[in-house]
C-alpha positions in Angstrom: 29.2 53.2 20.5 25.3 53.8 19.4 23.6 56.7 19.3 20.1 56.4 20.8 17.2 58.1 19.4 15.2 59.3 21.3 12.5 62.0 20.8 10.4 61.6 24.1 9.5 64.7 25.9 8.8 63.0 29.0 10.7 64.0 31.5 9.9 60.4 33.7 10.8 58.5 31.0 13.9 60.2 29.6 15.7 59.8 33.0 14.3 56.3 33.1 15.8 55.5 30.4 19.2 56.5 31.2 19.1 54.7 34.1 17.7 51.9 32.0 21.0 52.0 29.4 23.6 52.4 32.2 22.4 49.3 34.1 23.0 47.3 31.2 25.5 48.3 29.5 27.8 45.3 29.4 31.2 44.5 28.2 30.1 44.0 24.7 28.8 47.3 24.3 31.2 50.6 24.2 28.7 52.9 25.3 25.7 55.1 24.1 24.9 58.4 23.7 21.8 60.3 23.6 20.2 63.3 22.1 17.1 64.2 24.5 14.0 67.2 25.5 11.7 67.7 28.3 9.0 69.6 28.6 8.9 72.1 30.8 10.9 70.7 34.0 12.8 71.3 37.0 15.6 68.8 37.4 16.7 68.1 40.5 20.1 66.9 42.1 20.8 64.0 43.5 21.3 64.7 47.0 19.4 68.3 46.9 16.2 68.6 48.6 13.8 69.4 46.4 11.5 72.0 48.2 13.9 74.3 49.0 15.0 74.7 45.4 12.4 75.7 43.2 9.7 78.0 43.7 6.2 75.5 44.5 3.5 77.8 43.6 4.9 78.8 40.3 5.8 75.1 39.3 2.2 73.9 40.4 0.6 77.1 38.5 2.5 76.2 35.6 2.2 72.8 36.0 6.2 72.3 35.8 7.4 68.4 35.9 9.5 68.0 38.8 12.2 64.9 38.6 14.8 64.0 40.8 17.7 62.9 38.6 20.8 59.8 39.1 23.9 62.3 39.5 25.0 64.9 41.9 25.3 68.6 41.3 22.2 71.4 41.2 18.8 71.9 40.1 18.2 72.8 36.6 15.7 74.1 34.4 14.9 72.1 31.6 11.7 72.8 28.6 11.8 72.5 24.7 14.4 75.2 23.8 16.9 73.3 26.0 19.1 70.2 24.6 20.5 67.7 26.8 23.5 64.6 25.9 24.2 61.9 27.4 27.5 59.7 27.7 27.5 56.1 29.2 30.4 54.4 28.8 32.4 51.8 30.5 35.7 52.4 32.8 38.2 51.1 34.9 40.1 54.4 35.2 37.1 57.4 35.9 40.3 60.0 35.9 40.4 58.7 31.7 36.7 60.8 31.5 36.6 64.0 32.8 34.4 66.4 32.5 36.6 68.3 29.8 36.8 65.3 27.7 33.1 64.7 27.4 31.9 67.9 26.7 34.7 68.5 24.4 32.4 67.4 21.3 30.2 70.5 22.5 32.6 73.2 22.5 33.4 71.7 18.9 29.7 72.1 18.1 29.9 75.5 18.9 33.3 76.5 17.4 31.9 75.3 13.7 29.0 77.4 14.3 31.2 80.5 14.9 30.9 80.5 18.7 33.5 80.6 20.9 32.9 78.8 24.2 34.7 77.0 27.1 34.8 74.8 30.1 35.0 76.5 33.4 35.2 75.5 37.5 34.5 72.1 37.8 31.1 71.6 35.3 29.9 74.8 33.4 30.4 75.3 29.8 30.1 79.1 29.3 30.2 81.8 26.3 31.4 85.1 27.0 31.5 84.5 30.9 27.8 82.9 30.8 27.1 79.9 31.5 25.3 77.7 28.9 25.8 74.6 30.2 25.8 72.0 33.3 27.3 68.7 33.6 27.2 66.2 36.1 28.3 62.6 36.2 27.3 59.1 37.9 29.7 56.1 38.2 29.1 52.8 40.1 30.8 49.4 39.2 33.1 50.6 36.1 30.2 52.5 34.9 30.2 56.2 34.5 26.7 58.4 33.1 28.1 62.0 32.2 24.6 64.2 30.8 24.6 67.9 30.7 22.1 70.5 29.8 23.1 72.8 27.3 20.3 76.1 27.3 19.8 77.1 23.2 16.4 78.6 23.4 15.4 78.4 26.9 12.5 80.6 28.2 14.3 82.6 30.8 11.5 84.3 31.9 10.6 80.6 33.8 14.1 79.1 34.4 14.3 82.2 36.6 10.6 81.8 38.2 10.7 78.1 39.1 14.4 77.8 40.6 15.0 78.9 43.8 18.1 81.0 44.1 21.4 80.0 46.3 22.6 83.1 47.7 26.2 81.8 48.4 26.1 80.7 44.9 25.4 84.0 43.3 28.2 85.6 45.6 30.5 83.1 44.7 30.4 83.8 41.6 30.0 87.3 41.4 26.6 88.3 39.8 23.5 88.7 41.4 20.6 86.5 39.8 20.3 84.0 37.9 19.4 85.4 34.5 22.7 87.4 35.2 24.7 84.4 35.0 23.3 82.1 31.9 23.0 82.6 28.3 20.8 81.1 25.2 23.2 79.5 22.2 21.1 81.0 19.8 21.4 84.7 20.5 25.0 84.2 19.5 24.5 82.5 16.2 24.3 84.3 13.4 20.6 84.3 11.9 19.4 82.4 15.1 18.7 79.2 13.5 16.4 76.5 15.3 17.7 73.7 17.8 17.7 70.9 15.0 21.4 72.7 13.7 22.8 72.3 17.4 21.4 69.0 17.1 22.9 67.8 14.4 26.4 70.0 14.8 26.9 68.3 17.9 25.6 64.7 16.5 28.7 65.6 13.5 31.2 66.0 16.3 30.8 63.0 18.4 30.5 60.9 15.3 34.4 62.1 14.2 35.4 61.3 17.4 33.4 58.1 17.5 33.4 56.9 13.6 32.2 53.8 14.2 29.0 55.4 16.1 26.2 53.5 14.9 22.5 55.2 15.0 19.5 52.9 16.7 15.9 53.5 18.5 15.8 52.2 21.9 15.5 48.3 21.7 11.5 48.1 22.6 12.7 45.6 25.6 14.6 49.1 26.9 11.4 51.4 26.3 9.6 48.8 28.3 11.8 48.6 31.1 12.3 52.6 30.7 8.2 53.3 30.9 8.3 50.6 33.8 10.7 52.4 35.7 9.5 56.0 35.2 6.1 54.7 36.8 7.9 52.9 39.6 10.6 55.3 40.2 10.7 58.9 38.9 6.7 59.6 38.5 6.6 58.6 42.5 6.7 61.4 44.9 9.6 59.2 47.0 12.1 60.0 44.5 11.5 63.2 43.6 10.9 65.1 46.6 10.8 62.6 49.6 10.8 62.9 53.2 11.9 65.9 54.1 12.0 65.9 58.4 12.4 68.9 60.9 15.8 68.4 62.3 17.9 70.0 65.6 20.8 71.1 64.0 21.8 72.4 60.7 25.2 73.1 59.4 26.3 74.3 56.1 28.7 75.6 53.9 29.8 76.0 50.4 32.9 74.7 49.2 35.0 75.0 46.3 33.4 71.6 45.3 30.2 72.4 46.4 27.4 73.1 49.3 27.5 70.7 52.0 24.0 70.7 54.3 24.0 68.9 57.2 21.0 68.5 59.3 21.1 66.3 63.1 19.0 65.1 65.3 21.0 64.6 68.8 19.6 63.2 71.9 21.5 62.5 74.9 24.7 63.8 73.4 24.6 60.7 70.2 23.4 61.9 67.1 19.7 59.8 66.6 19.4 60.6 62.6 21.0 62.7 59.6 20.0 64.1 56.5 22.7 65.8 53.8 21.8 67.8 51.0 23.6 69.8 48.4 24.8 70.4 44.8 27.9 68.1 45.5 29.3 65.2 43.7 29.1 61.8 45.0 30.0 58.1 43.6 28.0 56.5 46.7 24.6 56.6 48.0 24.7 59.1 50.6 22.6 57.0 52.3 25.5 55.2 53.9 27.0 58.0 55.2 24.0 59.1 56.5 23.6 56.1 58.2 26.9 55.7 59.9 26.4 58.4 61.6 23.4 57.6 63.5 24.3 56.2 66.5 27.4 58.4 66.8 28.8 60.1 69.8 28.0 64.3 68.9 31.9 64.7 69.8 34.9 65.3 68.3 35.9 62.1 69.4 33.3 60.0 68.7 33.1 61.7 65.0 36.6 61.1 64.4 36.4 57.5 65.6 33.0 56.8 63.3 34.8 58.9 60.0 37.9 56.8 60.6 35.9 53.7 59.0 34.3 55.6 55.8 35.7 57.3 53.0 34.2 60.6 53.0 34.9 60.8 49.8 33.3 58.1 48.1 30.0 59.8 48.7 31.2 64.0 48.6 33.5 64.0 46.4 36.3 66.6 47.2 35.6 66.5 51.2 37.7 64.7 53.6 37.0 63.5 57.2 38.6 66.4 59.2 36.6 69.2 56.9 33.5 67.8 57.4 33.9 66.8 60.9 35.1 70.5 61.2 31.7 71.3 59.4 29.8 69.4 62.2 31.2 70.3 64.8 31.5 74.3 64.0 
């Protein structure tokens, strides 16, 4: 396993280089693991769309970065108080690398800094009920990329401006806001020392659990590549917000795994094209699914006929065919 050091602020270039690292990581190589900041930044999910999750004339006022990221899950506010890990790592069996098991070596951090935190629902690391903490994770061809973002210092005066607040989410959980529901490491350390001892706590604890974990800058090839790709790819307006049509129909709901937004175009009773957003989990491009559908019969029958040849599944994790032609169809 190496550590990759990386002190880049760049947004663009820090998911770049992820992306970069998990493409070739090869059979010769464990995995890596990274330490990484942004400045001031809105992450986004996935599969979300990106205008109707954060707040537009506070992030252009403030001149907030705005980056669509590899894995699933929700938007999240990153900036220089906040401390985000990375895992990529090879595997046949995904089920072998849960979430608990990766953001184990957190919790550890904390507990030898006299903090007493936990993993809770299916991605948030939390102290006291707060969450401090979102993971989400990427897999394709015995890959997997788990990253979280862990909030030490984060200025939540802004994290509450530029996001966009879920309603369903909220009630779902119980609390009204945002601010109600996340918490800074720091204010429960005593003396409130900087991010460099989080840093290097949690550095300590994947290094027991990795002993052989060697430390190395990224190879220069990699920062090429990495600057390459944050020009082509996640510095482009495509990526990060993209087209983002008016559509006929829109169907939603939140389930235990995650919101599922659906959004048709039907005419002459077949569905013509299809958009889903949300703050799901997905090992496939969405894409595909999106796809299949066009074309379809808008029918129970003609659903059940097209979802009969894809695995749901593969690209919403937790969803089956009959709950989401249920969703369609409501």
């Amino acid at each position: 396993m190496k550590y990759i050091e990386n002190r880049k602020t760049d947004p663009r270039f820090n998911l770049a280089l992820e992306e970069v690292l998990f493409q070739s990581l090869d059979e010769k190589e464990e995995g890596f693991f990274l330490l990484w900041q942004n400045e001031p930044t809105v992450v986004v999910g996935r599969f979300q769309n990106t205008l109707e999750e954060i707040n537009v004339p506070v992030v252009r006022e403030k001149g907030i970065h705005v980056v669509r990221r590899l894995s699933g899950g929700g938007a999240v506010y990153h900036d220089l108080g906040n401390l985000n890990f990375t895992f990529i790592l090879r595997t046949e069996n995904p089920q072998n690398l849960d979430f608990r098991k990766l953001t184990e070596p957190v919790i550890s951090a904390l507990w030898s800094l006299g903090v007493d935190g936990g993993l809770v629902g299916r991605n948030d690391l939390v102290i006291q009920g707060k969450k401090f903490s979102g993971n989400a994770q990427y897999m394709r061809e015995g890959r997997l990329l788990h990253h979280g973002t862990i909030l030490y210092d984060s200025d939540m005066d802004a994290l509450e401006e530029v996001l966009q607040a879920d309603p369903d989410k909220f009630k779902s959980k119980g609390v009204k806001s945002a601010r109600s529901r996340v918490t800074n490491i720091r204010s429960h350390l005593k003396g409130e020392p900087d991010i460099e001892v989080f840093r290097r706590a949690l550095l300590f604890t994947v290094k027991e659990r990795w002993p052989g974990l060697e430390i190395s800058p990224p190879d220069p090839s990699v920062q090429e590549k990495a600057a390459a790709l944050a020009e082509s790819k996640y510095g482009t307006w495509d990526w990060n917000y993209g087209a983002s049509p008016e559509f006929d129909l829109r169907k939603e709901r939140r389930f235990g795994f995650g919101k599922v937004d659906v959004r048709l175009n039907v005419r002459k009773g077949r569905i013509t094209s299809c958009r889903i957003f949300g703050d799901f989990f997905g090992n496939g491009d969405i894409a595909g699914l999106e796809n299949g559908l066009a074309g379809t019969q808008f029918s129970e029958k003609g659903l059940s006929g097209m979802l009969k040849r894809v695995d749901v599944s593969h690209y919403i994790s937790g969803m089956d065919s009959r709950s989401f032609m249920e969703l369609v169809l409501e």
